[in-house]
MARFINU-806482 format. One record per atom (N, C-alpha, C): x, y, z; atom name; residue number from 0; residue in three letters. Coordinates in steps of 0.05 Angstrom, whole numbers. Layout:
// residues N
+--------+--------+--------+----+-----+-----+
!      u !      v !      w !  a !   k !   r !
+--------+--------+--------+----+-----+-----+
!      X !      Y !      Z ! CA ! NUM ! ALA !
...
+--------+--------+--------+----+-----+-----+
// end
This chain:
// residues 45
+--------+--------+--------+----+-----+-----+
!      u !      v !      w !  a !   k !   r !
+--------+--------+--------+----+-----+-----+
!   -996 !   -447 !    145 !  N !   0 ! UNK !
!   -969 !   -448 !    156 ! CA !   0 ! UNK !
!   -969 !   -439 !    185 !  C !   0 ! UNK !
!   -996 !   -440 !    202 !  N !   1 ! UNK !
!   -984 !   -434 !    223 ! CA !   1 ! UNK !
!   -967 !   -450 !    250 !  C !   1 ! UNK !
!   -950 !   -436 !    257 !  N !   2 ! UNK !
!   -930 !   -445 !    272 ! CA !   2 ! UNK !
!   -900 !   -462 !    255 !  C !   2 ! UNK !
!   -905 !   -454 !    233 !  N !   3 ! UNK !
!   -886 !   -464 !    221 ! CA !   3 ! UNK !
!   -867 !   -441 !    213 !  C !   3 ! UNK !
!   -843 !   -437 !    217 !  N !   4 ! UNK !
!   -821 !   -431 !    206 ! CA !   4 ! UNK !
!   -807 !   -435 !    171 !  C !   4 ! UNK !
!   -807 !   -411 !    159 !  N !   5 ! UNK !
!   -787 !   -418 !    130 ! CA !   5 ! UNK !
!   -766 !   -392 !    129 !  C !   5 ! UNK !
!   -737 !   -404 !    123 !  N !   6 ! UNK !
!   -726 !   -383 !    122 ! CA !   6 ! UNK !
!   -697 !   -397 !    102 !  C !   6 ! UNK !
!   -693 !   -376 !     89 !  N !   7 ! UNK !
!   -663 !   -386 !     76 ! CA !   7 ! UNK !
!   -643 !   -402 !     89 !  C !   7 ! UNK !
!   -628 !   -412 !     88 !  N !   8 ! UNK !
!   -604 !   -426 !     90 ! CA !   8 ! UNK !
!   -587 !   -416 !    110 !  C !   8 ! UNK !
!   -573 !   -433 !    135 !  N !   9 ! UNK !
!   -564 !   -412 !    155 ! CA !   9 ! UNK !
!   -536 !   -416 !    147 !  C !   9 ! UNK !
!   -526 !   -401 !    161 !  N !  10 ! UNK !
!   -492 !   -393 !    164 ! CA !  10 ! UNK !
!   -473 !   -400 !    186 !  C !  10 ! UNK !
!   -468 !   -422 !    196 !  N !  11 ! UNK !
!   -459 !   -420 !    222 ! CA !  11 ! UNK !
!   -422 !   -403 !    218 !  C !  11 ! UNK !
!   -432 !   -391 !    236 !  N !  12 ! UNK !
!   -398 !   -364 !    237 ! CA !  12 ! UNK !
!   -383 !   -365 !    261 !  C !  12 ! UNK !
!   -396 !   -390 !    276 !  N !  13 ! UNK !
!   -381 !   -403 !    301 ! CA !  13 ! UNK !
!   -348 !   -415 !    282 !  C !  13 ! UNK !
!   -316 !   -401 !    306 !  N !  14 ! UNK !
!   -302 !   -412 !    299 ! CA !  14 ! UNK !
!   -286 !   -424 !    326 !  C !  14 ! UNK !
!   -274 !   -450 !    318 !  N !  15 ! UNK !
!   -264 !   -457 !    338 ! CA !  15 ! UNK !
!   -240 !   -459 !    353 !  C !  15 ! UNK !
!   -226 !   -443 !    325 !  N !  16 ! UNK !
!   -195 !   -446 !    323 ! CA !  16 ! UNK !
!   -184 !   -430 !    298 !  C !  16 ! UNK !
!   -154 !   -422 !    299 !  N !  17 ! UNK !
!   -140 !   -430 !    273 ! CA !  17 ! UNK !
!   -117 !   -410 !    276 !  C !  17 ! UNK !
!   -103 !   -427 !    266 !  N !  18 ! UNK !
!    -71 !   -417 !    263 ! CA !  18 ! UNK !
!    -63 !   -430 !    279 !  C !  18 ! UNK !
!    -70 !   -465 !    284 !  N !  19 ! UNK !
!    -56 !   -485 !    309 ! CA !  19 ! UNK !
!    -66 !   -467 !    344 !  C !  19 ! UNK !
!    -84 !   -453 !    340 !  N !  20 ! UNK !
!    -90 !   -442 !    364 ! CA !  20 ! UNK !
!   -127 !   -451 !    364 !  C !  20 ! UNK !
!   -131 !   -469 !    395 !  N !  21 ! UNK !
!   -158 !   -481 !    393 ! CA !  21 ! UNK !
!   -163 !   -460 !    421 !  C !  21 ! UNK !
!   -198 !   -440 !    408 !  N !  22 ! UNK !
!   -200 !   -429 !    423 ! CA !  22 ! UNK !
!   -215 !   -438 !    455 !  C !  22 ! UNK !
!   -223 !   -457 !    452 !  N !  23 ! UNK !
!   -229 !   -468 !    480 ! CA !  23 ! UNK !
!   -212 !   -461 !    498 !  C !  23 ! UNK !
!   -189 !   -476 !    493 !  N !  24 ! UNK !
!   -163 !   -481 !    509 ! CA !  24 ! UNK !
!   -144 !   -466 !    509 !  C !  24 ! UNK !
!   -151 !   -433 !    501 !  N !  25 ! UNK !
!   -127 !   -419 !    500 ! CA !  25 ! UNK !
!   -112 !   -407 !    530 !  C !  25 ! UNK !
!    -82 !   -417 !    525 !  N !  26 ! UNK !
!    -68 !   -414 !    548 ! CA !  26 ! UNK !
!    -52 !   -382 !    546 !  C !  26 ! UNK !
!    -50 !   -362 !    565 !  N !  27 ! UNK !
!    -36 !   -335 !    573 ! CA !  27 ! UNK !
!    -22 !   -334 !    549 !  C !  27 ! UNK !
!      1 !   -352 !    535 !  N !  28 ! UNK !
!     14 !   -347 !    515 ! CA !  28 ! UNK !
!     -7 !   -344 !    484 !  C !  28 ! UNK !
!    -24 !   -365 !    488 !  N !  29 ! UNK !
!    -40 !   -372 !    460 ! CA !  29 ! UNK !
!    -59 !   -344 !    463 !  C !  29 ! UNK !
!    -63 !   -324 !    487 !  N !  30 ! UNK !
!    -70 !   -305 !    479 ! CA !  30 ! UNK !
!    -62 !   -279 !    467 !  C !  30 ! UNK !
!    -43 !   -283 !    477 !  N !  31 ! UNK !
!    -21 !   -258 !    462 ! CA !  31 ! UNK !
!    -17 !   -267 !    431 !  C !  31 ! UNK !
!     -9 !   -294 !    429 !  N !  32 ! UNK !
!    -13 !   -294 !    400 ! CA !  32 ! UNK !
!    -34 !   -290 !    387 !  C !  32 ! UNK !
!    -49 !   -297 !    396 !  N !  33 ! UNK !
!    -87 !   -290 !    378 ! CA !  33 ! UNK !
!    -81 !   -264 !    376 !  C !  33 ! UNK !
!    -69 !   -247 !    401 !  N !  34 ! UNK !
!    -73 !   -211 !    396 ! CA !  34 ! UNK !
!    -55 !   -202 !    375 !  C !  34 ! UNK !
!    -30 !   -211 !    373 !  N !  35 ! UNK !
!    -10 !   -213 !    357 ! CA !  35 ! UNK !
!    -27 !   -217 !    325 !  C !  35 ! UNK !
!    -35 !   -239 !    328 !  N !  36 ! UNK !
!    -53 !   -248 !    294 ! CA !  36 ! UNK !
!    -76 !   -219 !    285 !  C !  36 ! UNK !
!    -92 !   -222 !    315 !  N !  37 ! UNK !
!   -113 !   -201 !    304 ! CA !  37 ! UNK !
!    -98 !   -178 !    296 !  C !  37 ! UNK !
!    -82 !   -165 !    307 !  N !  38 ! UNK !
!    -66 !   -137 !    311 ! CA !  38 ! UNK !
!    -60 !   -133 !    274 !  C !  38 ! UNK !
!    -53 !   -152 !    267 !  N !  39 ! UNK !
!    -24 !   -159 !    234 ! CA !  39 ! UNK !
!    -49 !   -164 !    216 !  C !  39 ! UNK !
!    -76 !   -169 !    226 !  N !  40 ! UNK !
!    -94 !   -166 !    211 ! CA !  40 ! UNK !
!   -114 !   -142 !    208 !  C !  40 ! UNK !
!   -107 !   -121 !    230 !  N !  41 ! UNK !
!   -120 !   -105 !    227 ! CA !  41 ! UNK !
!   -150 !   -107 !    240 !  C !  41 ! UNK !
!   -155 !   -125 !    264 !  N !  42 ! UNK !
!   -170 !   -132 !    277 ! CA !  42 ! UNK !
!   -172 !   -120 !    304 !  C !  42 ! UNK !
!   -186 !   -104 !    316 !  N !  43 ! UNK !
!   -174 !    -95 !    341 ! CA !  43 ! UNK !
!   -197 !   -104 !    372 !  C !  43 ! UNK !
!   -185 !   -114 !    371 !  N !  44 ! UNK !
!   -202 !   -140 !    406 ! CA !  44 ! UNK !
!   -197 !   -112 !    431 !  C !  44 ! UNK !
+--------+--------+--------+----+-----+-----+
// end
């Protein structure tokens, strides 16, 4: 096996969005709401 790689199954935990809010493109307002979302979830940014 050498130079070969084996490993379990990956996880991608990349997100790109959600709650109609795409994080690429978030505008001054779409950030306060993300803070607003995280805040009501108990998330603290």
């Amino acid at each position: 096996m050498a130079g070969d790689w084996v490993s379990a199954g990956g996880v991608d935990l990349q997100i790109n969005g959600a709650l109609g809010l795409a994080f690429p493109d978030l505008t001054e307002p779409d950030q306060e709401k993300l803070q607003e979302i995280c805040n009501f979830c108990g998330i603290r940014v």
